[in-house]
Phi, psi and omega in degrees: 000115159274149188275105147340120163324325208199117197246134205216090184271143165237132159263158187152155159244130175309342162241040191232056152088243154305323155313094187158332175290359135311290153314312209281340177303292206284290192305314131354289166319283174340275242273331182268335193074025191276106195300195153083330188311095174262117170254170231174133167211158180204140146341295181214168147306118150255147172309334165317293193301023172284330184298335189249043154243356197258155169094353216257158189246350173190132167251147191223114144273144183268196151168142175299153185213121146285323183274000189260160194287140139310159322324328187198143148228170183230145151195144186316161163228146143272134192318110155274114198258031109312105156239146195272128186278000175251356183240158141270353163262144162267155153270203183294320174305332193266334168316286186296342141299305190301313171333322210289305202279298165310350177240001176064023168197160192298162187269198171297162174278132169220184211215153169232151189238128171261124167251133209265109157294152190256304200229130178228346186303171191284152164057027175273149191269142168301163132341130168274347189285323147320278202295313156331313201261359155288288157351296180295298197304327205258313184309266209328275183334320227270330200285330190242348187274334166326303209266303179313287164343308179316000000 
């Protein structure tokens, strides 16, 4: 199977409001075509995904943020080779750890994208304040992604 060079997970649950903005990102994404692309969305991180980290030039996560400044921020993340023995989600850092140990090499370079959220209850509607600031994370990505791809 070929990988795209530049793999774009959005994480979130769709029926937890804000939380949907990850997905709700790669679907977005879905609309540009982009080539060079893999998108991906999940619940969570799992040690399964290291297999759809390998072969890659690069990974950008999405994710709802109560803590970033709005609309969005990017920032590099790095392997953490902590990992909490009480969960089955990773975060992305704790991903690229694993990565680290299972393939015996270093991971791809990645990025976590926060995109900033409001509202989370179960079964809560996203936000318009949400939907803004998606609307900006996806203008951005679809804007940077031409050039990560290559």
């Amino acid at each position: 199977m070929k990988h795209a060079p530049l793999l774009v997970i959005g994480i979130g649950n769709p029926s937890r409001g804000d939380d949907a903005l990850g997905p709700a990102c790669i679907e977005a994404l879905e609309a540009h075509s982009l080539p060079g692309v893999d998108l991906l969305t999940d619940f969570q991180l799992q040690v399964e995904h290291v297999l759809d980290l390998a072969h890659r030039r690069q990974v950008v996560f999405v994710d709802a943020s109560v803590g970033c400044a709005g609309p969005f921020s990017i920032e590099d993340v790095q392997a953490d080779m902590r990992v909490s023995p009480l969960s089955h989600a990773l975060s992305p850092a704790e991903l690229l750890g694993v990565y680290r140990r299972v393939q015996g090499s270093a991971p791809p370079p990645a990025r976590v994208l926060a995109i900033r959220g409001y509202e989370f209850a179960l079964g809560a509607p996203m936000t318009d304040q949400a939907r803004a600031n998606l609307q900006a994370a996806v203008s951005f990505l679809a804007s940077q992604m031409p050039a990560a791809a290559a």
